[in-house]
BATIVEX-900359 format. One record per residue (C-alpha): residue in one letter; x, y, z. Coordinates in Angstrom, 1 decimal. Each point is the difference from the previous one (the first is absolute). Last residue first. Example, Ala and Ser with C-alpha at 12.3 -4.5 7.8 and 13.67 -1.06 7.14 Angstrom:
BEGIN
REC  res       x       y       z
REC    s    13.7    -1.1     7.1
REC    a    -1.4    -3.4     0.7
REM end
This chain:
BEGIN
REC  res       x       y       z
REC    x     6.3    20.9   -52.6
REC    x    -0.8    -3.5    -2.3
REC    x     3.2    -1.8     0.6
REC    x    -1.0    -0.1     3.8
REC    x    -2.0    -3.2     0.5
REC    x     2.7    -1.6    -1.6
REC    x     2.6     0.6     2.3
REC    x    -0.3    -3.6     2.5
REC    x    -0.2    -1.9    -4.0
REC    x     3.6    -1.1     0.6
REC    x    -0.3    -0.9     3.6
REC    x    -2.4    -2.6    -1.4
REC    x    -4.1     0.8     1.0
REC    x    -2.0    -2.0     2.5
REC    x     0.7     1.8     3.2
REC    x     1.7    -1.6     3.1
REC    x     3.7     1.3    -1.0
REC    x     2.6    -1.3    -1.3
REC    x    -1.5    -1.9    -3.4
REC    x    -0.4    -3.5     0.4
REC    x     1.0    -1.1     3.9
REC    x    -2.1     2.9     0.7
REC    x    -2.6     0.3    -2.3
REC    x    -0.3    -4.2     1.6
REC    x    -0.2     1.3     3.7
REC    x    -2.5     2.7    -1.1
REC    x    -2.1    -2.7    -1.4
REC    x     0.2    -2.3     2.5
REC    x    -1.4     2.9     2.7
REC    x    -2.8     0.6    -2.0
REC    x    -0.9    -3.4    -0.5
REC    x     0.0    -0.6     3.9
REC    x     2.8    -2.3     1.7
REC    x     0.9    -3.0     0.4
REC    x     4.0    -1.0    -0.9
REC    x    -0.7    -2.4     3.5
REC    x     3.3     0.4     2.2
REC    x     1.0     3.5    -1.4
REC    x    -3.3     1.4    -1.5
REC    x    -2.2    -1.1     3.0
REC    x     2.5     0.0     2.8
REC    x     0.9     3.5    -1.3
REC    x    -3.3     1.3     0.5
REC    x    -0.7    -1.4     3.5
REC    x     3.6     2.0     1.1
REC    x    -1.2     2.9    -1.5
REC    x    -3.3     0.0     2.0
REC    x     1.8    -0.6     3.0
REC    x     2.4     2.5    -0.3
REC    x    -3.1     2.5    -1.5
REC    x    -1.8    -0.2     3.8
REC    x     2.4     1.4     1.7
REC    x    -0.1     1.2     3.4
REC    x     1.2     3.5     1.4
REC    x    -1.7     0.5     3.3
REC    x    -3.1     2.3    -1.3
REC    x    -0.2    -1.6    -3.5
REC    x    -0.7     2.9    -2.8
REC    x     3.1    -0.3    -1.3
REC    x     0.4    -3.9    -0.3
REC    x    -3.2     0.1    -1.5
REC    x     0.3     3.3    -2.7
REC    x     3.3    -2.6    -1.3
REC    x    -0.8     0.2    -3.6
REC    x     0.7    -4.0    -0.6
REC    x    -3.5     0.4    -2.3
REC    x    -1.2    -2.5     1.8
REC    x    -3.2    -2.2    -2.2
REC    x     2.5    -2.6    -0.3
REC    x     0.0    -1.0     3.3
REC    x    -3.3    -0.3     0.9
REC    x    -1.2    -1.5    -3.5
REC    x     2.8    -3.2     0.7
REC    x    -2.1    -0.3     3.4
REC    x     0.9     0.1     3.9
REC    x    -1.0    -2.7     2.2
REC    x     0.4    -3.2    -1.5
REC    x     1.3     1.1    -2.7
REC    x     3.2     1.8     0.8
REC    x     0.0    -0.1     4.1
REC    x     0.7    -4.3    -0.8
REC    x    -2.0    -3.2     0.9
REC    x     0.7    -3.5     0.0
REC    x    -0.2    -0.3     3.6
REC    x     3.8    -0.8     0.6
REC    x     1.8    -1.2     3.2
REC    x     3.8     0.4     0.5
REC    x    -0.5     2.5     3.1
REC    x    -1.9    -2.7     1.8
REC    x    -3.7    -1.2     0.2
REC    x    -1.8     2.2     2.0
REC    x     2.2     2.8     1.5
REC    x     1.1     0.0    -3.6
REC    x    -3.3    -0.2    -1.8
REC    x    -0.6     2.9     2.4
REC    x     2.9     2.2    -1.0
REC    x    -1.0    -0.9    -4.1
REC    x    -3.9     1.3     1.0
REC    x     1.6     3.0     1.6
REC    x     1.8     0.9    -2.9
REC    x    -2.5    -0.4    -2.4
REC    x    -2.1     2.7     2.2
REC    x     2.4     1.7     0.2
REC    x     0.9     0.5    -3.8
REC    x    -4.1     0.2    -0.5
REC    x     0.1     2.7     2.1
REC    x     2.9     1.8    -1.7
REC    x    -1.2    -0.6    -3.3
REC    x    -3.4     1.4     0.6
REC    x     0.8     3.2     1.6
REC    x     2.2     0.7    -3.8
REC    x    -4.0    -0.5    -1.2
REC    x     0.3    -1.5    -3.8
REC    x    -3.4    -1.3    -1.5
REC    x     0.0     3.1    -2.6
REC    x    -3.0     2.8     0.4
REC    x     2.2     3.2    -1.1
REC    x     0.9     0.9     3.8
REC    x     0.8    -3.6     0.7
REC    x     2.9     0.7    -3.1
REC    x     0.6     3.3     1.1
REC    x     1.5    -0.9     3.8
REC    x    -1.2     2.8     2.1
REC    x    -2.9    -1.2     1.9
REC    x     1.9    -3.3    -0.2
REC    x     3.1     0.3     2.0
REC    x    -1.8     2.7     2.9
REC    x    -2.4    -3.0     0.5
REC    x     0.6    -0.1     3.9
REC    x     0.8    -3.6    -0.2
REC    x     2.5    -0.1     3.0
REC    x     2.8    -1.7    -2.1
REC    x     2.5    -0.8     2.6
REC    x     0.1    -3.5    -0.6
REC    x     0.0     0.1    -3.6
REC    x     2.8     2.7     0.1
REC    x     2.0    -2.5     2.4
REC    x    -0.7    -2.9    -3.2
REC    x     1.4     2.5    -2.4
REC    x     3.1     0.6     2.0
REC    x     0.2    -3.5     0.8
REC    x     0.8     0.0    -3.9
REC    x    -2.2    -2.3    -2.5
REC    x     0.2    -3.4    -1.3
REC    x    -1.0    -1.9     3.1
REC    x    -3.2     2.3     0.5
REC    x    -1.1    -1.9    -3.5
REC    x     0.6     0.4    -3.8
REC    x     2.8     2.4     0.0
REC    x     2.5     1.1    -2.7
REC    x     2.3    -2.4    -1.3
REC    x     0.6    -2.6     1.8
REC    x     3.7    -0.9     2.0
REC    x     2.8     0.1    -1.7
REC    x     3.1    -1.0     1.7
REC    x     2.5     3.1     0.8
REC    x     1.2     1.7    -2.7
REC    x     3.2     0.9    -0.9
REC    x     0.5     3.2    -2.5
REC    x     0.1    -1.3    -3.7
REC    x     3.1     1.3    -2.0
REC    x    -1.2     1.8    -2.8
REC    x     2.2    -0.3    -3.1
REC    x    -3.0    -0.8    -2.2
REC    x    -1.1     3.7     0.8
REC    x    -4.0     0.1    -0.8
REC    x    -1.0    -3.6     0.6
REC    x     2.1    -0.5     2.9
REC    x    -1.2     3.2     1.8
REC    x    -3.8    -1.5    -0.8
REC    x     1.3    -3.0     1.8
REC    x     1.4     1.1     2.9
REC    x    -2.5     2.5     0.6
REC    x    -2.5    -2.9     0.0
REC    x     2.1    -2.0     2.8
REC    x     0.3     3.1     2.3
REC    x    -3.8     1.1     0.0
REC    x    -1.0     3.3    -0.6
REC    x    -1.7     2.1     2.8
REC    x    -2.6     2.1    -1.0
REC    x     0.4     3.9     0.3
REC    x    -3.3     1.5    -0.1
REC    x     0.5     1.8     3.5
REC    x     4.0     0.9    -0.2
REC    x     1.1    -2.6     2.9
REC    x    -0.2     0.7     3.8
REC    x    -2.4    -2.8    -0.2
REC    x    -0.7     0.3     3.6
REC    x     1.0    -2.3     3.0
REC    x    -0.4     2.8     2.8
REC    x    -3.3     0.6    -1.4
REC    x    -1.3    -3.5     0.8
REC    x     2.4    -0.4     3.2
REC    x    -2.6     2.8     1.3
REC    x    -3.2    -1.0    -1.4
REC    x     0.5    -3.3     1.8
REC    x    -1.3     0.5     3.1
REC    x    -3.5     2.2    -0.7
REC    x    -0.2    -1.9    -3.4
REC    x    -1.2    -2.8     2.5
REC    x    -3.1     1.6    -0.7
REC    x    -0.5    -1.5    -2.7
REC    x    -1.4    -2.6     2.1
REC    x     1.1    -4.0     1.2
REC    x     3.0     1.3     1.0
REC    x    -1.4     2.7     2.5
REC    x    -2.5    -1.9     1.6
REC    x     2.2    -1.0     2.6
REC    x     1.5     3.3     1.2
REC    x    -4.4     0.9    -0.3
REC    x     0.0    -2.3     2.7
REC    x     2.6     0.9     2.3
REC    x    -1.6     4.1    -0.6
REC    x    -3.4    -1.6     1.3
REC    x     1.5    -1.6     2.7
REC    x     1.6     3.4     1.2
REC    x    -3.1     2.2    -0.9
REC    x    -3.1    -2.9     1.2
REC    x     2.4    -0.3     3.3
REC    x     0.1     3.7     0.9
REC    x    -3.7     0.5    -1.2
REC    x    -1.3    -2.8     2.3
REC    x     1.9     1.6     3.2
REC    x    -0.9     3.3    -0.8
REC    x    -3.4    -1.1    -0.3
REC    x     0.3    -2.3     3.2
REC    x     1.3     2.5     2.2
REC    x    -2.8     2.2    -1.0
REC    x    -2.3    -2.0     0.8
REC    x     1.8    -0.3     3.2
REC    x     0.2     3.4     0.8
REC    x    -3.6     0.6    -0.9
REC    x    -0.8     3.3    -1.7
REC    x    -0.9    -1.2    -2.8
REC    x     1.6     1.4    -3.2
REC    x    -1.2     2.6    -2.3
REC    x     1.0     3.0     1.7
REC    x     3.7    -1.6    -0.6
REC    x    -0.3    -0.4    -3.8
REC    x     1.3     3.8    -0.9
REC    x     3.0    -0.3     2.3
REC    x     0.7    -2.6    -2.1
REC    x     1.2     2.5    -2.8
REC    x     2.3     1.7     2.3
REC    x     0.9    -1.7     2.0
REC    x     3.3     0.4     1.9
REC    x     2.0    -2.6     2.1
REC    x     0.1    -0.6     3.3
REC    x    -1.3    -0.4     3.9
REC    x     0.5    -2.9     0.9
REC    x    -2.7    -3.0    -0.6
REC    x     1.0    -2.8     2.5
REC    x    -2.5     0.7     2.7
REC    x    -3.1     2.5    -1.5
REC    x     0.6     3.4     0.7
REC    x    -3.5     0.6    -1.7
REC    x     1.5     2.3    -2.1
REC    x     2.9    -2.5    -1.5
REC    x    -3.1    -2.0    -0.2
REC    x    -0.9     2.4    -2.4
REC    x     2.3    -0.2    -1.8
REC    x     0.9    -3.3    -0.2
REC    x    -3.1    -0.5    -1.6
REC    x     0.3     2.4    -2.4
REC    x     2.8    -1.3    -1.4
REC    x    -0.9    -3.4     0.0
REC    x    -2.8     1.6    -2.0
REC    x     3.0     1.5    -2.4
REC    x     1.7    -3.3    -0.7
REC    x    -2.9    -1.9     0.0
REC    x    -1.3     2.8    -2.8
REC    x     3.6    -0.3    -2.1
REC    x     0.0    -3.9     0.3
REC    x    -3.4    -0.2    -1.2
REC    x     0.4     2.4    -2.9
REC    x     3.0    -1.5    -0.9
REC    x    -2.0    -3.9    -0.4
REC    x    -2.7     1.7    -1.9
REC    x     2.8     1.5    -2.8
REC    x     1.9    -3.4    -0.1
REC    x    -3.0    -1.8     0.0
REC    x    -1.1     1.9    -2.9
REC    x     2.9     0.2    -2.6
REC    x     0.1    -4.1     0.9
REC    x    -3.8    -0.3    -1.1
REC    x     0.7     1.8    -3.4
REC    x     3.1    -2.3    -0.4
REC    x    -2.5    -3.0     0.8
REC    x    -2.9     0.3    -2.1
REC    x     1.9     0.7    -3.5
REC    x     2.1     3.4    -0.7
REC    x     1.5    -1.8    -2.8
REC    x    -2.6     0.6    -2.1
REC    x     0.0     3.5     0.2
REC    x    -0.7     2.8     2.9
REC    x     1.6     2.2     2.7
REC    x     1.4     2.3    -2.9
REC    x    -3.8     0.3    -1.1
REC    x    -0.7     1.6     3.4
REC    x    -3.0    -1.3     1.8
REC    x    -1.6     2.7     1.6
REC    x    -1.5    -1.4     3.0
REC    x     2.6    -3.0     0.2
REC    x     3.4     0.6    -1.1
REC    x    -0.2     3.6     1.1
REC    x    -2.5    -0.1     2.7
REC    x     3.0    -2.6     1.7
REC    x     2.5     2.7    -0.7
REC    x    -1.5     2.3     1.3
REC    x    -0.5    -1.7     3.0
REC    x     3.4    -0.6     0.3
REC    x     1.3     3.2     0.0
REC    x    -2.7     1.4     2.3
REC    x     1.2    -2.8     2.4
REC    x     3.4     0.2    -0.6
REC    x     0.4     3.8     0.8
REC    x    -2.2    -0.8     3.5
REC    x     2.7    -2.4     0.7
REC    x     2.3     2.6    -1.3
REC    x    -1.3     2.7     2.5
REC    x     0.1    -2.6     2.5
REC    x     3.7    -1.4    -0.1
REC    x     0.6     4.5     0.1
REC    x    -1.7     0.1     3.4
REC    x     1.9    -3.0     1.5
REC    x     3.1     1.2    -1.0
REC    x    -0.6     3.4     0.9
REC    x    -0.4    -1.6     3.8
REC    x     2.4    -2.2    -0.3
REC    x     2.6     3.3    -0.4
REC    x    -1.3     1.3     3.3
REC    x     1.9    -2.9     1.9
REC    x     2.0    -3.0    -2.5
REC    x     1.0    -1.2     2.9
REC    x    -3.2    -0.7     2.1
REC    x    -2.4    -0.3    -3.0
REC    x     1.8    -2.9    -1.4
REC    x    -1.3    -2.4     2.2
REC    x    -3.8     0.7    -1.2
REC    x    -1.3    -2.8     2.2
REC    x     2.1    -2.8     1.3
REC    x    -0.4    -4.0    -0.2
REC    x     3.3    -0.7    -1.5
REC    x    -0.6    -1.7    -3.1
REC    x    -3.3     2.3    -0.3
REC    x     1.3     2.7     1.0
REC    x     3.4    -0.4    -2.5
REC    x    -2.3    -0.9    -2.7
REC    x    -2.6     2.8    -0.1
REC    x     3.3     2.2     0.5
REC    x     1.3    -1.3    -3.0
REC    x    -3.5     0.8    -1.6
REC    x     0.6     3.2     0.6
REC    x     2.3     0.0    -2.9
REC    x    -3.1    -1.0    -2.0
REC    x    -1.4     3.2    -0.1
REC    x     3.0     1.2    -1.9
REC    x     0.3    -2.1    -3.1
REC    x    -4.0    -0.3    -0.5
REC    x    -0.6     3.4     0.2
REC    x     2.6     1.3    -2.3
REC    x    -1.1    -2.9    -2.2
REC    x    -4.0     0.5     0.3
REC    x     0.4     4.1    -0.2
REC    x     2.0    -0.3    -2.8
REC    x    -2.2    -2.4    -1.7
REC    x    -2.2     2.9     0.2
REC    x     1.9     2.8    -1.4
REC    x     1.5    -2.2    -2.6
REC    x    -3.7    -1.5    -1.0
REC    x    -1.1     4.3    -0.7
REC    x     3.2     0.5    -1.6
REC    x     0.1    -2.7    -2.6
REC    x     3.8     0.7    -1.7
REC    x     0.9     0.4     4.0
REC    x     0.2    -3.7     0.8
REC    x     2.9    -0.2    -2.5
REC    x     2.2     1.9     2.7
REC    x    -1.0    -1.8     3.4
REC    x     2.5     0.7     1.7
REC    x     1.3    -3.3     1.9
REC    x    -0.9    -2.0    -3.4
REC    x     0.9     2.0    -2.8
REC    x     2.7     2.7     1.2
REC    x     1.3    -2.2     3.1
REC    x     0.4    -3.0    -2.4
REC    x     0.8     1.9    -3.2
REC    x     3.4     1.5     2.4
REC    x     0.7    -3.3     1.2
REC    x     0.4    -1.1    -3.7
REC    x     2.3     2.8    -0.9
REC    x     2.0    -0.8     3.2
REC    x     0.3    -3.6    -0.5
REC    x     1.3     0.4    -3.4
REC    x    -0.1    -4.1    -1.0
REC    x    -1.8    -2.9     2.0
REC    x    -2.4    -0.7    -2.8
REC    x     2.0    -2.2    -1.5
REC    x    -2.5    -2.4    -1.7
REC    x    -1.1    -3.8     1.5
REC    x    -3.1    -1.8    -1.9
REC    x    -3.2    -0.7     2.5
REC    x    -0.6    -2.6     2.5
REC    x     1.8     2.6     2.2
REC    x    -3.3     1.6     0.5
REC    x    -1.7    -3.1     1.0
REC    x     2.3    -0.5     3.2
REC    x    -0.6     3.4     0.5
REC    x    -3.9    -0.2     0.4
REC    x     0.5    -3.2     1.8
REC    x     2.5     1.7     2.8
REC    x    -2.1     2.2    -0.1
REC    x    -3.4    -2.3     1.1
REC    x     2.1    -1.6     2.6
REC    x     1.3     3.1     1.7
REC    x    -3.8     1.3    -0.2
REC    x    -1.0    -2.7     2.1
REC    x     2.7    -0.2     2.8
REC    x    -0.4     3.7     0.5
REC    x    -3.4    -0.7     0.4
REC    x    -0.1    -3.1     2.6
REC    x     2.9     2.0     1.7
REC    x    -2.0     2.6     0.5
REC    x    -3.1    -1.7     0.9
REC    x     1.8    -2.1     2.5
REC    x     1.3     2.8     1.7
REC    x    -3.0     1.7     0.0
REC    x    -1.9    -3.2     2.0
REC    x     3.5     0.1     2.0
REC    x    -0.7     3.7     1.2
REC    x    -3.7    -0.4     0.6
REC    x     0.1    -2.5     2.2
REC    x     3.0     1.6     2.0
REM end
């Protein structure tokens, strides 16, 4: 009975703690800008169950698809069993699905420990990956002290719940052998199995391995619950309403804004009748405030793999722009705005903005807007929204911008086009043929 209410009040402890930390995480996601993104439902389930439940971008890299399969798959299915972790340890039973679910727990049993064993060669890989080989996409200036020490504790922290999962295997096990009181007769082991020989013989050593390893799994998997929204990890939750609230947009389409239209229809057609526009607001973005949840739930599910800025051709040529960047600098803004709130109110200001502050004029005008991030992304973020949004706030709201750009804006407004020459002189170069 000890141990039941001592679980009890872990569970509750860590449900109530990870409950608290959403509800943060979503309360700063609606600090964002409001678009429809509640249209086709069944086109955007279909992305979500494409991208995210299958996996599809993953398979561009097969060698990482082939092993963050084997983490996902694993990790999905291994921890249905901790439902039956729970009901024991709520109830005080041991392995109380094996009655009714019969031969069937059995191949249940076997195939959780395939995966675990999956997971761990996955994982592991992973880990001599970042850290034995070091690969370029894992690095940048971005990828300070602590996102390369989240990657890591993550990875450690699986292989740990994986090998208590399997010694508590083993354990059982054998003192399913031993005919030990309490231990039925269940399950099949077939990676385990391999572990037994090393394990005393003792029954109550034994009891208290099993014992340790049962309680290090379950409270280990509570705890990990919690580190989830301080990680990129959390992109384990969220990569799901992520996809399912796609762009489903032409890629390179940019949105125009109501109250501009207006006036460039006005100033071609002097018979235009305006279309009603709600009260303006800024143009473009200069903090979280400025830009769509949907931007701020990409920041948030941004796992920093690097897949954005291997491929984007401005980082590739040696400019200061990494699409990785943008979304962990948008997070981390947003997080500093949802603790000035939990600090001093939601009407507080710090005197700092994302556009400055945290990313620079030479980021976002070194994007070429050719959308090779938002392709390469693995759960469908965008990078280039942001960036957009940053370069409008500059033109619109501040008329700065580089020389280059000013120049195209005046051939514009001067001649029709962003080159230098009249539309009169546009033939010239072809008198001479």
């Amino acid at each position: 009975m000890v141990s039941q209410i001592l679980f009890l009040i872990i569970a509750i402890a860590a449900i109530a703690f990870f409950s608290r930390n959403v509800r943060k995480v979503i309360r700063n996601i609606k600090l964002g800008q409001n678009p429809n993104r509640s249209d086709r439902p069944m086109k955007r389930l279909g992305i979500m169950l494409k991208v995210a439940f299958g996996q599809s971008k993953m398979a561009n890299r097969p060698v990482a698809f082939i092993l963050h399969l084997f983490v996902y798959i694993g990790f999905v299915i291994i921890n249905l069993e901790v439902l039956e972790i729970i009901m024991d340890g709520l109830l005080g039973t041991h392995r109380m699905f094996a009655e009714p679910l019969g031969r069937f727990y059995n191949v249940l049993i076997a195939s959780f420990e395939i995966l675990a064993a999956l997971v761990l060669i996955g994982v592991i890989v992973f880990y001599a990956r970042r850290n034995l080989l070091k690969l370029k996409r894992f690095s940048g200036t971005e990828m300070g002290n602590w996102p390369r020490s989240d990657a890591n504790i993550i990875l450690i922290v699986e292989v740990f719940l994986m090998s208590a999962f399997l010694t508590m295997n083993a354990a059982d096990y054998k003192l399913q052998q031993l005919g030990a009181s309490h231990y039925i007769s269940a399950g099949s082991f077939p990676i385990s199995n391999y572990l037994v020989p090393q394990l005393p013989d003792s029954e109550s050593a034994l009891m208290m391995i099993e014992r340790f390893s049962w309680w290090f799994h379950i409270v280990g998997i509570f705890a990990f619950l919690n580190y989830l929204p301080y990680s990129k990890h959390f992109h384990i939750a969220l990569a799901f309403p992520n996809t399912y609230y796609s762009n489903l947009e032409p890629k390179g389409e940019f949105s125009n804004m109501l109250s501009v239209s207006n006036e460039v229809k006005a100033m071609l057609d002097p018979s235009y009748t305006p279309e009603p526009v709600a009260e303006l607001g800024r143009f473009g973005a200069r903090d979280i405030n400025d830009l769509t949840w949907k931007n701020l739930l990409d920041a948030y599910t941004c796992t920093e793999c690097g897949r954005c800025t291997s491929v984007c051709p401005a980082n590739i040529t040696g400019k200061l722009l990494s699409p990785r960047k943008i979304m962990m600098d948008t997070r981390d803004r947003l997080e500093e705005v949802g603790k000035n709130i939990d600090q001093h109110g939601k009407d507080y200001q710090d005197g700092k903005s994302l556009l400055d502050h945290y990313i620079s004029r030479e980021e976002i005008w070194a994007c070429t807007t050719c959308n090779a991030c938002t392709e390469a992304c693995p759960v469908n973020i965008d990078p280039l929204s942001i960036i957009i949004e940053l370069r409008r706030y500059a033109v619109m709201e501040e008329s700065q911008a580089p020389s280059s750009i000013n120049s195209m804006f005046g051939n514009v407004e001067n001649n029709g086009a962003p080159w230098k020459y009249a539309a009169a002189d546009r033939m010239k170069w072809a008198e001479n043929d």
